[in-house]
N, CA, C and O atoms as a Tinker XYZ file with bonds, in Angstrom:
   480  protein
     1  N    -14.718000    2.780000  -11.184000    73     2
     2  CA   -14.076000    3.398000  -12.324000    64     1     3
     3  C    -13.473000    2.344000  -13.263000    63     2     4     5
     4  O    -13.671000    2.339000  -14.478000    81     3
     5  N    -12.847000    1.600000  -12.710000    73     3     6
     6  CA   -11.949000    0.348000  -14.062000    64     5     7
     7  C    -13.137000   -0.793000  -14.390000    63     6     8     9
     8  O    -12.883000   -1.622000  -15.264000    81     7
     9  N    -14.371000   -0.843000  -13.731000    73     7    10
    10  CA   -15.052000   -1.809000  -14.090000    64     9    11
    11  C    -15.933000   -0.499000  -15.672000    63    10    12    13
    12  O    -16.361000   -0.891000  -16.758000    81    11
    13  N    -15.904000    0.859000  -15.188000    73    11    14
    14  CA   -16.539000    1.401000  -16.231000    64    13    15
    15  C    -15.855000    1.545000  -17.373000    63    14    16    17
    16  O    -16.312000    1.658000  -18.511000    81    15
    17  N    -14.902000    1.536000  -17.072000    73    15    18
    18  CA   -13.487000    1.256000  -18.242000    64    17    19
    19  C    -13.531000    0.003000  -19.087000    63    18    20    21
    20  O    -13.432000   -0.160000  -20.303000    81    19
    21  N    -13.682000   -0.714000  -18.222000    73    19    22
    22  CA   -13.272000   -1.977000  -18.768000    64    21    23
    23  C    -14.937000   -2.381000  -19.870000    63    22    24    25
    24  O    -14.660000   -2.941000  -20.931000    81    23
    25  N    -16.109000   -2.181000  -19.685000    73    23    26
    26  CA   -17.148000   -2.265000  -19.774000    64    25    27
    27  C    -17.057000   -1.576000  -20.936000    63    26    28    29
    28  O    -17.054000   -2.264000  -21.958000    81    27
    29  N    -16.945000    0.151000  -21.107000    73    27    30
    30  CA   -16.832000    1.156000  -21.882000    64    29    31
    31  C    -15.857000    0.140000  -23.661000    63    30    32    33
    32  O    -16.125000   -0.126000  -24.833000    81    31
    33  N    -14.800000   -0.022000  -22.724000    73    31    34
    34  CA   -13.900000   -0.688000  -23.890000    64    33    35
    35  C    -14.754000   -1.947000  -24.705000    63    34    36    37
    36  O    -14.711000   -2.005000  -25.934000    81    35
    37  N    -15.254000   -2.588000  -24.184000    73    35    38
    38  CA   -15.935000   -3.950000  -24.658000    64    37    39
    39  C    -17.399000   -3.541000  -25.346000    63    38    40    41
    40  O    -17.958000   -4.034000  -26.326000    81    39
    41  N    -17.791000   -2.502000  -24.503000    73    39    42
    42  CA   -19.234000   -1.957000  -25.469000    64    41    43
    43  C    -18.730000   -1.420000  -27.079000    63    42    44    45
    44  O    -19.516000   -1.496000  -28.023000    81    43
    45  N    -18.018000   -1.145000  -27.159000    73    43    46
    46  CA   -16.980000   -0.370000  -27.946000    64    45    47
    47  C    -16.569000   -1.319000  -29.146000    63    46    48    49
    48  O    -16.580000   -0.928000  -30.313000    81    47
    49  N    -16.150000   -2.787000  -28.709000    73    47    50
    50  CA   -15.518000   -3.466000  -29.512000    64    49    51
    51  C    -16.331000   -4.317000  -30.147000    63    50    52    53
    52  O    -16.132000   -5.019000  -31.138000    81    51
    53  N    -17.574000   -4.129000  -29.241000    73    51    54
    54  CA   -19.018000   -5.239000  -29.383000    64    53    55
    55  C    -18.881000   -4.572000  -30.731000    63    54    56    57
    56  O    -18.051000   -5.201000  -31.387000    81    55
    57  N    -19.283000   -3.728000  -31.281000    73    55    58
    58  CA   -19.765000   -3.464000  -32.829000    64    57    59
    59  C    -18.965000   -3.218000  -33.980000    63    58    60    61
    60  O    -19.350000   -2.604000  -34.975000    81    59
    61  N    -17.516000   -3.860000  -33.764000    73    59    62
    62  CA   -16.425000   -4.250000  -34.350000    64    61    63
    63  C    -16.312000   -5.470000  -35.112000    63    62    64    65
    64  O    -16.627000   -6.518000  -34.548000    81    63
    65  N    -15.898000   -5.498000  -36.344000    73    63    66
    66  CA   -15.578000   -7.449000  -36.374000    64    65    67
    67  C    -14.505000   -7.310000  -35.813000    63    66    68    69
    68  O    -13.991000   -6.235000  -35.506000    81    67
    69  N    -13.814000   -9.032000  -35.520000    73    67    70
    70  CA   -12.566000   -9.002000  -34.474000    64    69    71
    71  C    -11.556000   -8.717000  -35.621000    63    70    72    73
    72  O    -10.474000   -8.384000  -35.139000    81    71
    73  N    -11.551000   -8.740000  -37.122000    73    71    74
    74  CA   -10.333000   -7.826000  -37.924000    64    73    75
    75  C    -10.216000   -6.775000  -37.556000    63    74    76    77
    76  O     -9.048000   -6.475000  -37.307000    81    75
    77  N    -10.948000   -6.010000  -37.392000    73    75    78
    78  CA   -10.694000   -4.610000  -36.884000    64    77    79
    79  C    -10.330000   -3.769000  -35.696000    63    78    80    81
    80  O    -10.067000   -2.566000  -35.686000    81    79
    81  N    -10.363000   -4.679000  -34.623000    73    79    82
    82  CA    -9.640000   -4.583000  -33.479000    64    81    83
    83  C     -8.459000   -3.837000  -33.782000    63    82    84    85
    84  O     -7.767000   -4.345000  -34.664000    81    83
    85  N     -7.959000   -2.554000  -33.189000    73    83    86
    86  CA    -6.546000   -2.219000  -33.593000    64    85    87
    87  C     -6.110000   -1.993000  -32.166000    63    86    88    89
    88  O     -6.851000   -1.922000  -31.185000    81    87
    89  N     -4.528000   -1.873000  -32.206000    73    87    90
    90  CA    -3.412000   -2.270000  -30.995000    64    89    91
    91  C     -4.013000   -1.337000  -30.012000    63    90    92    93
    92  O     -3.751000   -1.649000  -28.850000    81    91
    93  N     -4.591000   -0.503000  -30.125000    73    91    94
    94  CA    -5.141000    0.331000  -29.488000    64    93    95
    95  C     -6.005000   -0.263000  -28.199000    63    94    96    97
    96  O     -5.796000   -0.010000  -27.013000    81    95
    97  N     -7.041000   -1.128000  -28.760000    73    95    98
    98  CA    -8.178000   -1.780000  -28.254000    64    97    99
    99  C     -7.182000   -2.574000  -27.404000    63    98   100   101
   100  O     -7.494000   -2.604000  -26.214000    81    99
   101  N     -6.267000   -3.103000  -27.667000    73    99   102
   102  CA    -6.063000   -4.219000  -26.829000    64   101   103
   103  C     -5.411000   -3.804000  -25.888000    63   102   104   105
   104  O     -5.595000   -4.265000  -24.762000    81   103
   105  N     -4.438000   -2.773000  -26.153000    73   103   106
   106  CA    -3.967000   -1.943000  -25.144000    64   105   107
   107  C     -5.031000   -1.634000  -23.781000    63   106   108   109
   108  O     -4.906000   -2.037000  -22.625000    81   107
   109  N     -6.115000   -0.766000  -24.384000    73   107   110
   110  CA    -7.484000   -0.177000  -23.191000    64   109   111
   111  C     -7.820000   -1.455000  -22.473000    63   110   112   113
   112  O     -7.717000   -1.742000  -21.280000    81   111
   113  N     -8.351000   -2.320000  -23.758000    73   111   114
   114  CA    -8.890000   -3.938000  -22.727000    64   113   115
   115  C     -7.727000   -4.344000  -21.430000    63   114   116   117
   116  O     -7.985000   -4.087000  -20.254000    81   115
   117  N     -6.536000   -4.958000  -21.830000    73   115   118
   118  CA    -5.883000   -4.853000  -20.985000    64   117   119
   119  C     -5.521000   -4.579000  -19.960000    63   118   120   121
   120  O     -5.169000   -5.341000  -19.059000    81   119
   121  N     -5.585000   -2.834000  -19.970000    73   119   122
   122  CA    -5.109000   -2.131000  -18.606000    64   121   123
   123  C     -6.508000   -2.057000  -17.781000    63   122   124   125
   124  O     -6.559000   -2.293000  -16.574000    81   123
   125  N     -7.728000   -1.674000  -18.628000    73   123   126
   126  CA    -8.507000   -1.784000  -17.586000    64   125   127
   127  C     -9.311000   -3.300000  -16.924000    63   126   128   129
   128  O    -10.083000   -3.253000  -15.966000    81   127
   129  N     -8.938000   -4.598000  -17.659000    73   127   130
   130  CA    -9.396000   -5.607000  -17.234000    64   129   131
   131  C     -8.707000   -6.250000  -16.399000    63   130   132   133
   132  O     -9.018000   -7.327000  -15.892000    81   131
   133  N     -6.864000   -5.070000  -16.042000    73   131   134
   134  CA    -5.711000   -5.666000  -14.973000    64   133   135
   135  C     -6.498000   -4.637000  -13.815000    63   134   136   137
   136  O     -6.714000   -5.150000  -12.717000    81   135
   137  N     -6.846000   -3.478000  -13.989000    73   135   138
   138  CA    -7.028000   -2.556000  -12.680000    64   137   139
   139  C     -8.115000   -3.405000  -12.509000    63   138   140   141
   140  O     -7.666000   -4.236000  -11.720000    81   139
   141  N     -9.004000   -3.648000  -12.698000    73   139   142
   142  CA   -10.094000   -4.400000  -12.333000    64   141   143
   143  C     -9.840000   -5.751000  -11.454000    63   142   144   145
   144  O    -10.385000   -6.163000  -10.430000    81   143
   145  N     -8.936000   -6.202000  -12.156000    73   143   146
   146  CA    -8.546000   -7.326000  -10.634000    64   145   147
   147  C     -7.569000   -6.633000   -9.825000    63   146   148   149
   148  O     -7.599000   -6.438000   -8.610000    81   147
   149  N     -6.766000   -6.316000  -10.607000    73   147   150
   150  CA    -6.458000   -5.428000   -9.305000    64   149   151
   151  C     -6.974000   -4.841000   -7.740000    63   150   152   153
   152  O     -6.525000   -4.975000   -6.601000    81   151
   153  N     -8.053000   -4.190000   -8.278000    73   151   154
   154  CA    -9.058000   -4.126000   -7.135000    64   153   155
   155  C    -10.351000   -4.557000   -7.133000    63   154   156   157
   156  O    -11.467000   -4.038000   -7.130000    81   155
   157  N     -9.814000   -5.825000   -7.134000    73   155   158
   158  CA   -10.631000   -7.177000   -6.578000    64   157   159
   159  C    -12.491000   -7.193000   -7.659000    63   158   160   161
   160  O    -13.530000   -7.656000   -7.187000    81   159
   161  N    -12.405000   -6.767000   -8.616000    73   159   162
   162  CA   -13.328000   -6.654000   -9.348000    64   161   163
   163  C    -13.703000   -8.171000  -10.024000    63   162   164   165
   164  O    -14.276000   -8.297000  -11.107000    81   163
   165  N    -13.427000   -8.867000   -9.486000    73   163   166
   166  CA   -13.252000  -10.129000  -10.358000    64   165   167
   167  C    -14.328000  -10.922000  -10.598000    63   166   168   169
   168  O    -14.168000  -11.834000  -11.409000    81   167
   169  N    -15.670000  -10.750000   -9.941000    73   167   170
   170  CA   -16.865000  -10.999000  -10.302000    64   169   171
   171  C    -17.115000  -10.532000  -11.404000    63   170   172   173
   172  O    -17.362000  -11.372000  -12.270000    81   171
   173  N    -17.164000   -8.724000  -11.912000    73   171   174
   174  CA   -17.385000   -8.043000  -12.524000    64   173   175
   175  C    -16.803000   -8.517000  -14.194000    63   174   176   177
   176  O    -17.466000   -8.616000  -15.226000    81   175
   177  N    -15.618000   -8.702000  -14.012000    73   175   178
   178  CA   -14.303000   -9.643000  -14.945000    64   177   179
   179  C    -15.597000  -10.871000  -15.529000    63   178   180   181
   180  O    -16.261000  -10.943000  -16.563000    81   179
   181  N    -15.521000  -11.673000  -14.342000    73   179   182
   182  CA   -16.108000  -13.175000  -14.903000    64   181   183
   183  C    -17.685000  -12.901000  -15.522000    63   182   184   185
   184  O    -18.049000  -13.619000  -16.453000    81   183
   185  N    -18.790000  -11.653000  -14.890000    73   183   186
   186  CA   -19.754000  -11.173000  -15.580000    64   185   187
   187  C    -19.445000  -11.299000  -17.329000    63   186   188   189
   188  O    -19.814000  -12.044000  -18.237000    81   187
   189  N    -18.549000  -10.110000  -17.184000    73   187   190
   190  CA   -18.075000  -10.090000  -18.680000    64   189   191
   191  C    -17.446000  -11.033000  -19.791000    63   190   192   193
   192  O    -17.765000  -11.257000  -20.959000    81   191
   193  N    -16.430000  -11.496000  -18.973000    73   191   194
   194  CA   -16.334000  -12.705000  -20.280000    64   193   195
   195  C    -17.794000  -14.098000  -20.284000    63   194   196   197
   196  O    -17.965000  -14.960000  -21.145000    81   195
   197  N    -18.390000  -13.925000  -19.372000    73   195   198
   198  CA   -19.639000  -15.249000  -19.604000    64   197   199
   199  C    -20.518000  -14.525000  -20.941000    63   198   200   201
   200  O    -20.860000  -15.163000  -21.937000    81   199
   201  N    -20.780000  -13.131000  -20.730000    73   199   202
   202  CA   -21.393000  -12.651000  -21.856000    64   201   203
   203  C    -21.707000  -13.023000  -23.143000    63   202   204   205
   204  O    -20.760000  -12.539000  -23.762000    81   203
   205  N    -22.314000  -13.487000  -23.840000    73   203   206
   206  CA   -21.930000  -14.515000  -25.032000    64   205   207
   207  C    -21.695000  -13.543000  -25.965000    63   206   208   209
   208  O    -21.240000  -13.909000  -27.049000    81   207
   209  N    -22.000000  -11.879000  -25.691000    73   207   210
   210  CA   -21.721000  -11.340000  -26.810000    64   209   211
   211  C    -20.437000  -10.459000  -26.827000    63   210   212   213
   212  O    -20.182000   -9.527000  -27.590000    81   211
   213  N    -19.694000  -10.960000  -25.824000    73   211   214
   214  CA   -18.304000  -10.658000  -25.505000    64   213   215
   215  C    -17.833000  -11.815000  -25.968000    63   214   216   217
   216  O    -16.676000  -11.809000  -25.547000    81   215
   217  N    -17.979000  -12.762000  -26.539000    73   215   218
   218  CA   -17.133000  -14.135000  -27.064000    64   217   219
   219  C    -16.039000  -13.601000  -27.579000    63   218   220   221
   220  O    -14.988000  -13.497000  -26.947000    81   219
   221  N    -16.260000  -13.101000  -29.153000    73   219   222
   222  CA   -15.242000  -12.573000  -30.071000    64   221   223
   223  C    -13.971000  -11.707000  -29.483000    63   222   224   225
   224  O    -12.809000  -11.640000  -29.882000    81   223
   225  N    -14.642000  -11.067000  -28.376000    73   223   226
   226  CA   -13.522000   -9.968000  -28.071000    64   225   227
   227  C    -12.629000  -10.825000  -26.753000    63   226   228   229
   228  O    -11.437000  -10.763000  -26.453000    81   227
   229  N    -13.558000  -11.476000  -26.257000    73   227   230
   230  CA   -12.306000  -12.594000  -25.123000    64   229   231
   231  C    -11.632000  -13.431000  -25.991000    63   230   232   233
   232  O    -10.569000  -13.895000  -25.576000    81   231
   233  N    -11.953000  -13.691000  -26.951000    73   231   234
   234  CA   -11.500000  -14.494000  -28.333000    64   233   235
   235  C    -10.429000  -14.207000  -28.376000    63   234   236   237
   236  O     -9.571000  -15.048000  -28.106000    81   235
   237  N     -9.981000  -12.486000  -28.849000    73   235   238
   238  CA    -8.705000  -12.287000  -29.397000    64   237   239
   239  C     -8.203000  -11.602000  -28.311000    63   238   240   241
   240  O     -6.995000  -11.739000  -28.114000    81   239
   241  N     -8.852000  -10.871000  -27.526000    73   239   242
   242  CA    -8.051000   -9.967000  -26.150000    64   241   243
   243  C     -7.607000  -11.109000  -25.233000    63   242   244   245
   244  O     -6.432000  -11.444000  -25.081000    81   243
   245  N     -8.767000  -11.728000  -24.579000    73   243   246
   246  CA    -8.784000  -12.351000  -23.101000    64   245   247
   247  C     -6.981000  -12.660000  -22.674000    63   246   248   249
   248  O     -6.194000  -12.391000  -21.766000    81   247
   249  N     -7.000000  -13.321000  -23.868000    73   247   250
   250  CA    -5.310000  -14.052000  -23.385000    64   249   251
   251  C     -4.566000  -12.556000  -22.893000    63   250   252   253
   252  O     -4.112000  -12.812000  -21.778000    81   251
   253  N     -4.322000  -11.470000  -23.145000    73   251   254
   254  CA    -3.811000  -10.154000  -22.149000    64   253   255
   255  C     -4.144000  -10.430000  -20.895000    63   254   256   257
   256  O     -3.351000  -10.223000  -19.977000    81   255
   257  N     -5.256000  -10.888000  -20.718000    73   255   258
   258  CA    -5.384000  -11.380000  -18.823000    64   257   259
   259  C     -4.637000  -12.445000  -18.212000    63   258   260   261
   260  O     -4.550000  -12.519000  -16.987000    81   259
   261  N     -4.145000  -13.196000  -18.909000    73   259   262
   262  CA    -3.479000  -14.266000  -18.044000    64   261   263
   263  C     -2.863000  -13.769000  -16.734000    63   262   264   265
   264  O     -3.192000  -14.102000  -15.595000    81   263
   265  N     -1.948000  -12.947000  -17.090000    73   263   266
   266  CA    -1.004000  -12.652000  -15.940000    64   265   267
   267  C     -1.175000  -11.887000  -15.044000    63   266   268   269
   268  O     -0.334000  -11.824000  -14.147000    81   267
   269  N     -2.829000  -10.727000  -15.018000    73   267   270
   270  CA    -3.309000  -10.541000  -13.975000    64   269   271
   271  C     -4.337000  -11.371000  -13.193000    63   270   272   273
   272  O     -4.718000  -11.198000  -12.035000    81   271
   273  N     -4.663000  -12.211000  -13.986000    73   271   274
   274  CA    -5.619000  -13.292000  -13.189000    64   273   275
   275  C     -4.874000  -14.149000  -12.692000    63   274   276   277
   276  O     -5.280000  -14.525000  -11.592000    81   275
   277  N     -3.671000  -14.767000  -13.136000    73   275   278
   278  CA    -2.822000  -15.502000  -12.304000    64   277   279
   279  C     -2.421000  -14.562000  -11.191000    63   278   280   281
   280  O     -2.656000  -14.997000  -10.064000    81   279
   281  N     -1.884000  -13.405000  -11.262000    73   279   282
   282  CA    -1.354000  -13.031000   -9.754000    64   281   283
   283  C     -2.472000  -12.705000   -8.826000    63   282   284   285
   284  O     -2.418000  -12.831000   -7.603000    81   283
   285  N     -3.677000  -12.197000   -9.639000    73   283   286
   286  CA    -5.184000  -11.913000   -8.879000    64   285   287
   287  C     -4.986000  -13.381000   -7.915000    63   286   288   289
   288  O     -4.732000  -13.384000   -6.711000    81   287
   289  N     -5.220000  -14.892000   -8.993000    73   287   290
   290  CA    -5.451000  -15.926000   -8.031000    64   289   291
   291  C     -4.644000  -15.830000   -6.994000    63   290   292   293
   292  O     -5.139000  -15.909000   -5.869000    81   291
   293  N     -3.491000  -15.673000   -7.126000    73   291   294
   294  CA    -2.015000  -16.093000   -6.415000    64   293   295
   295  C     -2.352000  -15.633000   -4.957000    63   294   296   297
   296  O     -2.471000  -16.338000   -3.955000    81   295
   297  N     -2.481000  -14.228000   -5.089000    73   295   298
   298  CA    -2.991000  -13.362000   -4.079000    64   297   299
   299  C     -4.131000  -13.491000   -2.741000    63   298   300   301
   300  O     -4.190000  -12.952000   -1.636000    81   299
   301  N     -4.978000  -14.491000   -3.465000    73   299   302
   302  CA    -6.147000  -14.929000   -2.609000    64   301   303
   303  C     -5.434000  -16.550000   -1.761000    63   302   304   305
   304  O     -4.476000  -17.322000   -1.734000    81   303
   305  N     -7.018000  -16.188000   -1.082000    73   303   306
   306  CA    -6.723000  -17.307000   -0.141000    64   305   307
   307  C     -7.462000  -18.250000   -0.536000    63   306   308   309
   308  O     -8.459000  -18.011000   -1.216000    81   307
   309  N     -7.049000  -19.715000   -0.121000    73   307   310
   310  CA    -7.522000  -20.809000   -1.464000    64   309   311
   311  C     -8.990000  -20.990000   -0.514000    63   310   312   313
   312  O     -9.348000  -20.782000    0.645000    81   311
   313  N     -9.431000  -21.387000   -1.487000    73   311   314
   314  CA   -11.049000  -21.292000   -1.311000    64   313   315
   315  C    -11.963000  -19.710000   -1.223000    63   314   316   317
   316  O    -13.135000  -19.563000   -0.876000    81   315
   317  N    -11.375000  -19.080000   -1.485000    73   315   318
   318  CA   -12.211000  -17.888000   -1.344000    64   317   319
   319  C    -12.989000  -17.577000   -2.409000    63   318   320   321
   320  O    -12.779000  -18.096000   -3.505000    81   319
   321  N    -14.078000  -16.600000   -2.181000    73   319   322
   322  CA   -15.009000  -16.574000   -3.287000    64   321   323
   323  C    -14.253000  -15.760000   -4.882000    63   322   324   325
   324  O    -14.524000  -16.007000   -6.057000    81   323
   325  N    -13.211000  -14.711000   -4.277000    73   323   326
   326  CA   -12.146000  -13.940000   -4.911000    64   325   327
   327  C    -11.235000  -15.025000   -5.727000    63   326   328   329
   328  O    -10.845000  -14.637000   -6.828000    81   327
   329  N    -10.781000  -16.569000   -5.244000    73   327   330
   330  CA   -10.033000  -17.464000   -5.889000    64   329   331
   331  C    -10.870000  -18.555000   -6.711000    63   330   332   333
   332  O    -10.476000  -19.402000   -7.512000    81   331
   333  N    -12.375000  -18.202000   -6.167000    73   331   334
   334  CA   -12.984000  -19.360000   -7.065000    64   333   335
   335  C    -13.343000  -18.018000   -8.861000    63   334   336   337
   336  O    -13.092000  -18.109000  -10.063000    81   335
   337  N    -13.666000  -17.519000   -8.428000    73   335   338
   338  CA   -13.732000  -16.707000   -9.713000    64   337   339
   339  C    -13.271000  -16.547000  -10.356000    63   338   340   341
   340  O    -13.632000  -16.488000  -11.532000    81   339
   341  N    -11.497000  -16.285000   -9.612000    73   339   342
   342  CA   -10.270000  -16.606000  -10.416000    64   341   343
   343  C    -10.023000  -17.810000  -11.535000    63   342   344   345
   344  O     -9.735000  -17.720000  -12.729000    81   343
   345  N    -10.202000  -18.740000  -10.860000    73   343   346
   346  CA   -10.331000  -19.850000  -11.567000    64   345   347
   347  C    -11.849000  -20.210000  -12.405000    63   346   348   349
   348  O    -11.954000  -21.201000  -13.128000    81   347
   349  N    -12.835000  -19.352000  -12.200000    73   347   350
   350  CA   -13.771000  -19.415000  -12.915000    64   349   351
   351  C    -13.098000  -18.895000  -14.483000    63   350   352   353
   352  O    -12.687000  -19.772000  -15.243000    81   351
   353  N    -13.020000  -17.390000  -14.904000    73   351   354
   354  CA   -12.372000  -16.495000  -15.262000    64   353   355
   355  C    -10.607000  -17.465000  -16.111000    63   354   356   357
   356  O    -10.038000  -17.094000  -17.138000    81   355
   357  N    -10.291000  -18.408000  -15.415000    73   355   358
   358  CA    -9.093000  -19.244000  -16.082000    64   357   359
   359  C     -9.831000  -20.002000  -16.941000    63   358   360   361
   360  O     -9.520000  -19.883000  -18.126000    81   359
   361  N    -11.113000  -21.078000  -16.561000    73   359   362
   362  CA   -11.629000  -21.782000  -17.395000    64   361   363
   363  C    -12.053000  -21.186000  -18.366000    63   362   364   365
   364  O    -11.914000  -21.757000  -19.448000    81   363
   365  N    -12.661000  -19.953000  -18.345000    73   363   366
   366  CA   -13.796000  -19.353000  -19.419000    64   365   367
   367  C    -12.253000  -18.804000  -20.258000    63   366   368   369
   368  O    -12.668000  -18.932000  -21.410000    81   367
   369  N    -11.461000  -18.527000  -20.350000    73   367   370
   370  CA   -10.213000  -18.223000  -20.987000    64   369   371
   371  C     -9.726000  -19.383000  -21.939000    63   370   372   373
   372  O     -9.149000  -19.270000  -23.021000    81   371
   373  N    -10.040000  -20.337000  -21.377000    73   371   374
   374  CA    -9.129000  -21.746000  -21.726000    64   373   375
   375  C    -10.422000  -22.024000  -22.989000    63   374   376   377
   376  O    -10.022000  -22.374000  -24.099000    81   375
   377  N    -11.583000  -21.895000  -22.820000    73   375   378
   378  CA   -12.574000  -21.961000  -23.635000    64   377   379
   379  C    -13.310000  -21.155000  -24.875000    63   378   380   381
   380  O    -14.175000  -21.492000  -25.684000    81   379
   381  N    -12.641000  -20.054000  -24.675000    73   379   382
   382  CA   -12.258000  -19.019000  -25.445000    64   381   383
   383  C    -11.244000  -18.297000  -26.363000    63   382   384   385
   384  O    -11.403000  -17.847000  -27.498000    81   383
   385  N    -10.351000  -18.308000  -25.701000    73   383   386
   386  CA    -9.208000  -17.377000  -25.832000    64   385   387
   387  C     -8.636000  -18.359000  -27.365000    63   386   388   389
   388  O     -9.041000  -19.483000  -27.661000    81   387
   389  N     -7.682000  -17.582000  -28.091000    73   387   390
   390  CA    -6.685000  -18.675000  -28.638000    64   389   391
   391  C     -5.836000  -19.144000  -28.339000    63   390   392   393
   392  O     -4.881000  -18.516000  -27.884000    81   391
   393  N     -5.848000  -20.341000  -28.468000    73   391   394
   394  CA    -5.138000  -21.558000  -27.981000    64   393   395
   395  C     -2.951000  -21.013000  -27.871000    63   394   396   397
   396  O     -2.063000  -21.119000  -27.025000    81   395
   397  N     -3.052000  -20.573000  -29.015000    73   395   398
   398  CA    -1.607000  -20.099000  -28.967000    64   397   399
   399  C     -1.655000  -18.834000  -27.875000    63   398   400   401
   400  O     -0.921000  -18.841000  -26.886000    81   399
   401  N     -2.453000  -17.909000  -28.112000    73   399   402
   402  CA    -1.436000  -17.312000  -27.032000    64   401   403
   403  C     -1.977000  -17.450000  -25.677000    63   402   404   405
   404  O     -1.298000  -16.898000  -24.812000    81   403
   405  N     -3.256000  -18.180000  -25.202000    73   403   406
   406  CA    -3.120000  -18.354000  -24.080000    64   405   407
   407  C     -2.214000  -19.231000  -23.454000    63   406   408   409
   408  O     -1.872000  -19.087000  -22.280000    81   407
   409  N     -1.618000  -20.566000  -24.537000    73   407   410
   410  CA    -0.834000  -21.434000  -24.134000    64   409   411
   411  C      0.713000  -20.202000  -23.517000    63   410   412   413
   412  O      1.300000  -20.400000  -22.453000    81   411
   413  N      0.997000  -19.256000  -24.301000    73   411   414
   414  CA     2.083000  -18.661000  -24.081000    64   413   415
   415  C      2.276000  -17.599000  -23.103000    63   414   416   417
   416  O      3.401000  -17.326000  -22.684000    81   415
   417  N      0.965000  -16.837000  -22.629000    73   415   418
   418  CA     0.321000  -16.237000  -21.235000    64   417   419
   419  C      1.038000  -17.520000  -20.075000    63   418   420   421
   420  O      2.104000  -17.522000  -19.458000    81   419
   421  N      0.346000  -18.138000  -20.115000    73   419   422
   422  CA     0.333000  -19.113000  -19.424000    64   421   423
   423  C      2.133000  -19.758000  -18.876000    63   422   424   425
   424  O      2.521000  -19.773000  -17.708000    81   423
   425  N      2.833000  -20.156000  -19.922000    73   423   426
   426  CA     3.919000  -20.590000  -19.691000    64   425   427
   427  C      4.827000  -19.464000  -19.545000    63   426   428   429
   428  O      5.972000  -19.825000  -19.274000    81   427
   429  N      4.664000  -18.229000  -19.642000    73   427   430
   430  CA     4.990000  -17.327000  -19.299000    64   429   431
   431  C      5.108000  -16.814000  -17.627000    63   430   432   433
   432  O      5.846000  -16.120000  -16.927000    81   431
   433  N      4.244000  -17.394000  -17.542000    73   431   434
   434  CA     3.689000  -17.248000  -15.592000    64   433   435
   435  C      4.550000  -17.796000  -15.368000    63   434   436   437
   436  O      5.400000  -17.190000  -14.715000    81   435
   437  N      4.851000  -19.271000  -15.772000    73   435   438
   438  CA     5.241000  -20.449000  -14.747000    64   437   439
   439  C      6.826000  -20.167000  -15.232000    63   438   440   441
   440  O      7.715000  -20.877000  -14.761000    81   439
   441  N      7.094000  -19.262000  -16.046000    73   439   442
   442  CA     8.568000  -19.329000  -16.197000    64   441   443
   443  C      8.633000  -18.311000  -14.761000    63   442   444   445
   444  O      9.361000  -18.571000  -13.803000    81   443
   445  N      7.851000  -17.288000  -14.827000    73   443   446
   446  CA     7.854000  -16.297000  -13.989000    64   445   447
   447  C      7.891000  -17.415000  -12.391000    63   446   448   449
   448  O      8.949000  -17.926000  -12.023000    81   447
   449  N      7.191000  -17.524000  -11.990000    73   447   450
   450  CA     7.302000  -18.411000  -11.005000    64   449   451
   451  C      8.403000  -19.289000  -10.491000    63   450   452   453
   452  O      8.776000  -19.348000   -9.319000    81   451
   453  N      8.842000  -19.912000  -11.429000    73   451   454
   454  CA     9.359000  -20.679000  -11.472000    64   453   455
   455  C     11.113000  -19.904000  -11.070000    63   454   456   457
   456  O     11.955000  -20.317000  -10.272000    81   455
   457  N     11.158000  -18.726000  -11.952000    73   455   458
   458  CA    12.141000  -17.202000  -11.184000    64   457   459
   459  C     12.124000  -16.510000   -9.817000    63   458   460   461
   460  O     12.987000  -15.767000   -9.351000    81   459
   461  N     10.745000  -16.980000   -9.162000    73   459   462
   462  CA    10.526000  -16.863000   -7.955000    64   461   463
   463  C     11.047000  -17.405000   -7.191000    63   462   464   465
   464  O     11.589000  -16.972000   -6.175000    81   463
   465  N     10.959000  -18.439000   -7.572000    73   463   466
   466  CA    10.967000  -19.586000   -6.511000    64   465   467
   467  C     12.763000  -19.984000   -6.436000    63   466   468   469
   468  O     13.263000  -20.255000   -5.345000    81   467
   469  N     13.614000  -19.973000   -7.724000    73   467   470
   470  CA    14.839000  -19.479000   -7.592000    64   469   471
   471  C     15.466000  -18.217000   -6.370000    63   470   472   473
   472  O     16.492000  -18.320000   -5.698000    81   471
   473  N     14.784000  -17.422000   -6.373000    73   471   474
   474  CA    15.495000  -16.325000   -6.316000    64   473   475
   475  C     14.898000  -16.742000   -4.705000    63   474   476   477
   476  O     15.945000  -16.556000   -4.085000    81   475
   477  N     14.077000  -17.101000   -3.847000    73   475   478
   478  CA    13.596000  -17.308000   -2.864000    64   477   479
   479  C     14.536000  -18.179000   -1.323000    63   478   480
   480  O     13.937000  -18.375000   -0.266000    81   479
């Protein structure tokens, strides 16, 4: 179901320019590209952003994933096929995404973390 979601949303945006994206879209992308790792869909995830004709839309969405692909990784066990994807899925972000807000996804985590590890 969230991989048809998530799929549904991106077929959707494919015939969009990325101006026209409205809060809407990013909202759907979002929730269904978090349930999707959520339950462990994360092949399915990295399918989609390699897509070359998903570029534009990992372009301006992707960075909404940071913080379920970071806890997706977090979650796994290192070396697993579930954590290499993870980090597949980080690179293809870093290569994509915009630079500002993935930089701010990102330092966002590690503030988060970093609250963890306080409170621990």
């Amino acid at each position: 179901m969230a991989v048809e979601e998530l799929h549904a949303i991106i077929q959707r945006c494919q015939s969009l320019q990325e101006d026209d994206f409205r809060e809407e879209d990013f909202n759907l992308f979002q929730i269904a590209g978090q349930k999707c790792l959520d339950e462990g869909y994360t092949a399915e995830v990295l399918e989609e952003i390699q897509d070359p004709e998903n570029k534009i839309i990992f372009r301006s969405m992707g960075w909404n994933l940071v913080k379920p692909v970071v806890r997706c990784f977090r979650c796994q066990q290192k070396d697993s096929e579930k954590s290499k994807e993870c980090l597949q899925i980080i690179d293809a972000m870093v290569q994509l995404c915009k630079p500002k807000e993935l930089l701010l996804g990102l330092l966002e985590q590690i503030e988060e973390s970093r609250g963890e590890i306080g409170r621990a």
